[in-house]
N, C-alpha and C positions, 0 to 999 in steps of 0.2 A: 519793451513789447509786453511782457507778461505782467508789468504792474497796470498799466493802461485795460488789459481784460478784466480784473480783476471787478477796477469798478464798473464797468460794462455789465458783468451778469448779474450784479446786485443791484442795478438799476432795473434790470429786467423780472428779477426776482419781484421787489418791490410793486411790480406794475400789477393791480387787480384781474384786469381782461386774461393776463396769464396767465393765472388761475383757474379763473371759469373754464381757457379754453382747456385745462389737463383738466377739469374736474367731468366737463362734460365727455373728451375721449374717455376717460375712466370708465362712465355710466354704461357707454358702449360697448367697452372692450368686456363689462358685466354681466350684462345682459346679451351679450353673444355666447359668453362661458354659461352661465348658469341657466341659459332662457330655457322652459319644458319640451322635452320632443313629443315632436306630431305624432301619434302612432295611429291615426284617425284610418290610414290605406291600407295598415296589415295587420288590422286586428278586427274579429270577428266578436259580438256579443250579443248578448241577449239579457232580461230581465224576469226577474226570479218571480214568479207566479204558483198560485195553485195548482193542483193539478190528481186525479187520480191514478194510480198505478197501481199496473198487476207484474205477479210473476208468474209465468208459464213456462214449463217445461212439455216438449213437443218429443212427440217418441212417436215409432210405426211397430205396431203390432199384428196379429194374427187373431181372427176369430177360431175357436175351440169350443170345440164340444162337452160336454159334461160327459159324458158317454164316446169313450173315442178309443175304438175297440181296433185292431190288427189281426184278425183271426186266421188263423190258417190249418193243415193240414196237420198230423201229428205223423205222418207215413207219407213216405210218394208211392205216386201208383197213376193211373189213366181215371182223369174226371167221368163218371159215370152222369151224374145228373145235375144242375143246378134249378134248385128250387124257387127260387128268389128273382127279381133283378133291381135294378138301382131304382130308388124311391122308396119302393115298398118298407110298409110300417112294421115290426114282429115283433113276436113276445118272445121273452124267455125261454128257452128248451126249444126253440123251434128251430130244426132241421132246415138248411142253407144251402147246404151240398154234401155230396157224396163219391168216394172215388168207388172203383169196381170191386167190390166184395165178394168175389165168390170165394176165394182160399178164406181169408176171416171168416168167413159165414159157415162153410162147411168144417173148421175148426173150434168155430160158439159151437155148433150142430152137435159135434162129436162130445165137446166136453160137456156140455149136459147131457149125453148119451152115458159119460162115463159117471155124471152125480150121481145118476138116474140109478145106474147099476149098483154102483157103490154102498145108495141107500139101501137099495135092495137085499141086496148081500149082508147089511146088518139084519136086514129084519129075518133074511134065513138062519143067521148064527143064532138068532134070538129063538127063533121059533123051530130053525131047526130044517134039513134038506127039503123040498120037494121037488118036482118033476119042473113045473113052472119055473121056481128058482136057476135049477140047472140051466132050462132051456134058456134062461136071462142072460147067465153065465156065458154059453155059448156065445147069444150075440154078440155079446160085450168083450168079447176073444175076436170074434165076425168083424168088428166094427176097427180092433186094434189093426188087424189085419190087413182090413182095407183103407185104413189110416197111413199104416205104412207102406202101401202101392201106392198110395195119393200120394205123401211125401218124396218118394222112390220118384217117381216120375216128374213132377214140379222140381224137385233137386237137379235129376238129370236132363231137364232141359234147360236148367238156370248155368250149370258149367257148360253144357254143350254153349249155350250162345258166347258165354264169357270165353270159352277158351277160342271160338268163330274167332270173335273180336281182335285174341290176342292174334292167334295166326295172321290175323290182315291187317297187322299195327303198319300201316303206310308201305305197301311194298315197294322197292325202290331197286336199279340196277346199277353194280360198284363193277368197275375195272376188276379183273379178275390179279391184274398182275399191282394193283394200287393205287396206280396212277392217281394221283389228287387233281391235275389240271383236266378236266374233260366235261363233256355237253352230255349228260345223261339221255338214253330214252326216256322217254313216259311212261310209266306201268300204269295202267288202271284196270277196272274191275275188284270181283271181289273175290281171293281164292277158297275155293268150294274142294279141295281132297284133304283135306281135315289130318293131314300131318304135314309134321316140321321135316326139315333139312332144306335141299338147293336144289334152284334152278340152274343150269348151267345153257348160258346163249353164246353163239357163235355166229358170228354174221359174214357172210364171202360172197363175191363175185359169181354170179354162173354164167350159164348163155341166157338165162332169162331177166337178168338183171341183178339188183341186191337181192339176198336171201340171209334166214337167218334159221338155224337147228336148233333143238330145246334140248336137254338131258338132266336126268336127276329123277326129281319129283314127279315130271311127265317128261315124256317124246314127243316131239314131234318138228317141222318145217314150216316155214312162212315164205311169204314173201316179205323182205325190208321196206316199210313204207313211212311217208312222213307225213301224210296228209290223214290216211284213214289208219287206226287201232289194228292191228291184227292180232289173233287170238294164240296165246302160248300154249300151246297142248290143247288137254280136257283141264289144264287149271284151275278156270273164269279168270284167269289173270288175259289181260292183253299188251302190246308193246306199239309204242310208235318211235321210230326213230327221227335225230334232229336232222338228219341229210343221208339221200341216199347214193349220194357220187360222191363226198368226202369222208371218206370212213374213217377216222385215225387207229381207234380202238376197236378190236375185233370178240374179244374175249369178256362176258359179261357173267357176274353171279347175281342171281338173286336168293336172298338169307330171306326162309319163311321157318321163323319170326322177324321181321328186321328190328332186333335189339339197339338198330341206332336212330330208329321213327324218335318221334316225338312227343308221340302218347302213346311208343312202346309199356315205358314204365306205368303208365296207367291201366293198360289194359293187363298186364302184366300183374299189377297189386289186386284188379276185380278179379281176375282167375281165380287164384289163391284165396280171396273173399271166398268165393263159390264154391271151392273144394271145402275150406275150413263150416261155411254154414252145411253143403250136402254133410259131412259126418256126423255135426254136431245134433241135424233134425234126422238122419237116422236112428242117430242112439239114440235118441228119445223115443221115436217111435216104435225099435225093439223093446225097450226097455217097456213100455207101454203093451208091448204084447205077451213077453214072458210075467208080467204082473197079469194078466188079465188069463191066462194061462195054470198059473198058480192060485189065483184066485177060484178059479171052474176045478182045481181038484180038491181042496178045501172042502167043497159042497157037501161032501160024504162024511165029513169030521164031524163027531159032537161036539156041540157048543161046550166053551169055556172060555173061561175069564178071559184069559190073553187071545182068543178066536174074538169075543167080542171087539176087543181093546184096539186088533188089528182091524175089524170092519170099521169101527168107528175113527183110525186114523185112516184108513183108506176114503172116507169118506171126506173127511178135511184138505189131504190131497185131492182130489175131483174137484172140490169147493177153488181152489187154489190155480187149478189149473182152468176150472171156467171163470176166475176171473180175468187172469191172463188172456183167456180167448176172448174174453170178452171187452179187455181194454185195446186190443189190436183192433176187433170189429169196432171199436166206439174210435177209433185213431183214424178211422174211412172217413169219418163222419163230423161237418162241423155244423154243431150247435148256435143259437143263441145267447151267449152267458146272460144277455141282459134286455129289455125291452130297447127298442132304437128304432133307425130308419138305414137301410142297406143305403152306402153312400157311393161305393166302388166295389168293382167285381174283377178281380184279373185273372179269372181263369177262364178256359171256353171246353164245353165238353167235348169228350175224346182225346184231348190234352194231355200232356202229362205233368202234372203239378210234384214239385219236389217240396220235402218236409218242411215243415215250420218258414216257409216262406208265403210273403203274402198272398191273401188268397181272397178276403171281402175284408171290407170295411165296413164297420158297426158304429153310428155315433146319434147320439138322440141331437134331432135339430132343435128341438122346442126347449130344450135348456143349454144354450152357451153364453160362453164370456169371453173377452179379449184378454192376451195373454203377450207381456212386451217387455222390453229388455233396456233398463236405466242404469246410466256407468253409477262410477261411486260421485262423483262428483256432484249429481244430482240427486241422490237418493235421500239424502239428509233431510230436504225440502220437499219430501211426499209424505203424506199422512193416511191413516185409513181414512173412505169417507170424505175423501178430497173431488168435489166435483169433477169431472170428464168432457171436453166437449170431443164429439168425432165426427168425423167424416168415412166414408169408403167410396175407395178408387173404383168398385161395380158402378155406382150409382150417383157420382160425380162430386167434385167438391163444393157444391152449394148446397148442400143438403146436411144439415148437422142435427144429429143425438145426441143426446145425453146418457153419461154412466157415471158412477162413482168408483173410488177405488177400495179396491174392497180383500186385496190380501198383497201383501209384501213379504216376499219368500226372505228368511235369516240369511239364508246360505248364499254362498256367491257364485257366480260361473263368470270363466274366460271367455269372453267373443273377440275372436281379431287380436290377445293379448290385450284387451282391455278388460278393466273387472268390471261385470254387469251384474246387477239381480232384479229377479222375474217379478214383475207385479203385475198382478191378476185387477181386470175393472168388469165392473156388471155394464150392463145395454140396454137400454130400452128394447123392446119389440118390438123388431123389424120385418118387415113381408119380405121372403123372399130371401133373406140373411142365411148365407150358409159355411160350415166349417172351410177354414182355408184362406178366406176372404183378405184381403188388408185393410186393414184397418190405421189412421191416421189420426191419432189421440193425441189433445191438448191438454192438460194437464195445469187445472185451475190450481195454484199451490198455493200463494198469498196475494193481498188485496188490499190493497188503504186510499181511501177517500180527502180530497182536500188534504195535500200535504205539499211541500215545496220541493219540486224538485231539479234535479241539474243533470245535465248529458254526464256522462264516466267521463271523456275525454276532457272535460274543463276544471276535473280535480285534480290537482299536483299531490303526489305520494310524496312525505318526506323523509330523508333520509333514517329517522327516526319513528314511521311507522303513522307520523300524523296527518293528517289532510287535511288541504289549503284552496280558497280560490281567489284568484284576481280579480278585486273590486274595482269597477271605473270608478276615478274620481274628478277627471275630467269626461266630459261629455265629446267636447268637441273636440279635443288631441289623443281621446281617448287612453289617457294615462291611469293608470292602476295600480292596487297594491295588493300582497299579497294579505290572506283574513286566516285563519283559521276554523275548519271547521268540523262537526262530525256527522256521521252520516248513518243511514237506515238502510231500509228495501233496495235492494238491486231488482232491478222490475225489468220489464221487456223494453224492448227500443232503444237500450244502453243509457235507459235513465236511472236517477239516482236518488233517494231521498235522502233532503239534509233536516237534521234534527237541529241544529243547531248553530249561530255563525252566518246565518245568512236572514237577511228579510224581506218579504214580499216588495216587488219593485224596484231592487239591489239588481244594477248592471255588474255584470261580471261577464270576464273573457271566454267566450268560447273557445277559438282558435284562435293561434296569431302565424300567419304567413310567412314562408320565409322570404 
């Protein structure tokens, strides 16, 4: 059997047509391995053309003032008048507003009363007693005198309110025996017997219903009521109670001061302000009288050297002391530092405006600029002198100015934990344009004409830092190779210029689908 195959496959072999037919499955089994893939359905491309780009960096800003003033009071006190209102144009020095200056005024009043004297009194040591002098003397003793009744009084109404205050820091009614679980009455009013200690309440059954007896501070009986206040004694304190058929606690104190109010400690720390200010503007004003005292018996003295030596320090004290009076009087008062336009007012007279809080706005309209906040990452790509397009959200976004940029602050600031720094742009003149505004600035940064460019997404980063794109090399199976290339501008619209590595009319891969 096995010699009889032998010659069988060599006949077979031998035969041509066998041949051909394994030559031509070969061609097949070929061209099935190595044939190109179609990538024509998931690959997206485009052709490399000219093209101009820009780059623009877009930022929202604020319009500012050159003149952007915060002014306010240097003293609290009650708004007397406001001079001004919003719009109005002013100069320099020009008076705004004013709070009530009668005590400043009659303290400038006084201290140049006391220059007044002071000078005086030298030219009597100079020249020597007379009648006139003396009689100067006197007032100037007159005026000490009635400086410290004026003090005296303004003092002792300044503690009397404060310690009002403190007496009636929240009065409130406690369980006499401690109890912490319980429904307090209501205290209200304001107590008016102007000393501390306690109230003591007792609330009971009668034949007329709930009742409740006062002790302590004042005497007296009520009726228990839950609907209308009834009055604690001559207090001005009153009481309402939370129910008058379920009484649980009968036994109530109330602590005048109540040291456990709320703004106990507050009224508690101005007391003490107002005892410590009442001594401090007494001794001065004594001390202003035994001076003005000792000065009226001097009068009779010859002149000498250290008589003179002492008028003419007396006289530099008076200087010293009217300027003092006179920077409290000028602390009423706020000025114009600089020419502007009043842009805001937040006081209203009869008010009572607290210190160095604001009080008007000052800002010249006719010179601002926009002022906007660029992370680091963009900063690199601004220049002085870098055109501006803008818009503002007042006046819509079809309407575009022109500015330049025209300062880039060194220093940097945190916004959000991002590093920002401030660049300032000039404006064109706008009608109407006013500090505050937003402002929406484009930011012309670079520019190139006629250059070839390609989307970001179609350039491959290589592991080594280089950049590639896929060139078609077929048309119709849209097959590709990768090219290397280098690149320029990153421009807006996430385009790209290539410097090199690519040429005008060069398909290359946009995207490829997955």
């Amino acid at each position: 059997m096995e010699k009889n195959k032998i010659p069988f496959l060599k006949r077979i072999i031998k035969q041509k047509r066998t041949w051909v037919i394994l030559g031509v499955i070969l061609i097949i089994l070929g061209y099935l391995i190595f044939k190109p893939t179609d990538n024509s359905k998931k690959v997206s491309s485009e052709k490399a053309a000219y093209t101009d780009l820009k780059q623009t960096i877009l930022a929202t800003g604020q319009v500012t003032s050159q003149t952007d003033l915060s002014l306010s009071f240097n003293s609290s006190g009650v708004v007397k008048s406001i001079k001004v209102k919003v719009g109005d144009s002013v100069k320099a020095g020009t008076i705004l507003a004013t709070l009530d200056q009668g005590a400043q005024l009659a303290n400038l009043t006084s201290a140049r009363g006391a220059l007044a004297s002071a000078q005086a009194r030298l030219t009597r040591t100079v020249e020597g007693a007379s009648s006139e002098e003396i009689t100067l003397s006197k007032i100037a003793v007159t005026n000490a005198k009635q400086n410290y009744e004026d003090v005296k009084s303004t003092q002792q109404t300044l503690v009397q309110n404060a310690y009002y205050n403190l007496l009636n820091s929240t009065p409130e009614a406690r369980p006499k025996d401690g109890t912490g679980d319980y429904i307090a009455p209501i205290i209200s009013g304001n107590y008016n017997l102007g000393k501390e200690g306690t109230i003591k309440l007792v609330s009971y059954y009668s034949a007329g219903g709930s009742s409740f007896s006062a002790t302590g501070l004042t005497e007296g009986t009520g009726t228990a009521n839950s609907i209308t206040s009834q009055p604690i004694g001559d207090s001005g304190l009153f009481i309402k109670f939370p129910s008058t058929t379920n009484i649980n606690i009968n036994d109530w104190v109330i602590e005048i001061p109540n040291k456990k109010a709320s703004n106990y400690l507050q009224n508690y720390n101005a007391y003490q302000a107002a005892l410590k200010a009442q001594e401090s503007a007494l001794s001065t004003a004594s001390s202003l009288i035994d001076q003005r005292n000792a000065e009226l018996s001097l009068k009779a003295a010859a002149a000498r050297g250290s008589d003179i030596n002492l008028a003419k320090a007396d006289i530099l004290s008076a200087e010293g002391q009217l300027q003092g009076a006179q920077s409290k009087y000028d602390d009423t008062i706020i000025r114009a530092p600089a020419d502007g336009t009043i842009t805001k007012i937040d006081v209203k007279i009869g008010e009572l405006a607290s210190a160095l809080k604001e009080a008007i706005v000052l800002q010249d309209v006719s010179n601002i600029y926009l002022e906007t906040n660029i992370n680091e990452a963009n900063i690199t790509n601004i220049a002085l002198g870098m055109p501006v397009d803008i818009n503002f959200d007042a006046f819509g976004q079809d309407k575009i100015f022109k500015g330049l940029v025209t300062k880039i602050d060194p220093a940097s600031t945190l916004v959000s934990g991002v590093v920002n720094y401030k660049v300032t742009a000039s404006v064109e003149k706008v009608a109407d344009l006013r500090p505050g505004m937003t402002a929406n600035m484009t930011i012309n940064a670079k520019e190139k004409n006629h250059i070839l460019t390609v989307p970001s997404r179609s350039i491959l980063i290589n592991k080594d830092g280089s950049k590639s794109v896929r060139i078609v090399t077929n048309t119709r199976l849209k097959s590709y190779k990768e090219t290397p290339i280098t690149t320029g501008l990153e421009g807006d619209g996430g385009l790209v210029e290539v410097t090199s590595g690519l040429s005008e009319g060069d398909e290359y891969v946009v995207l490829i689908k997955n």
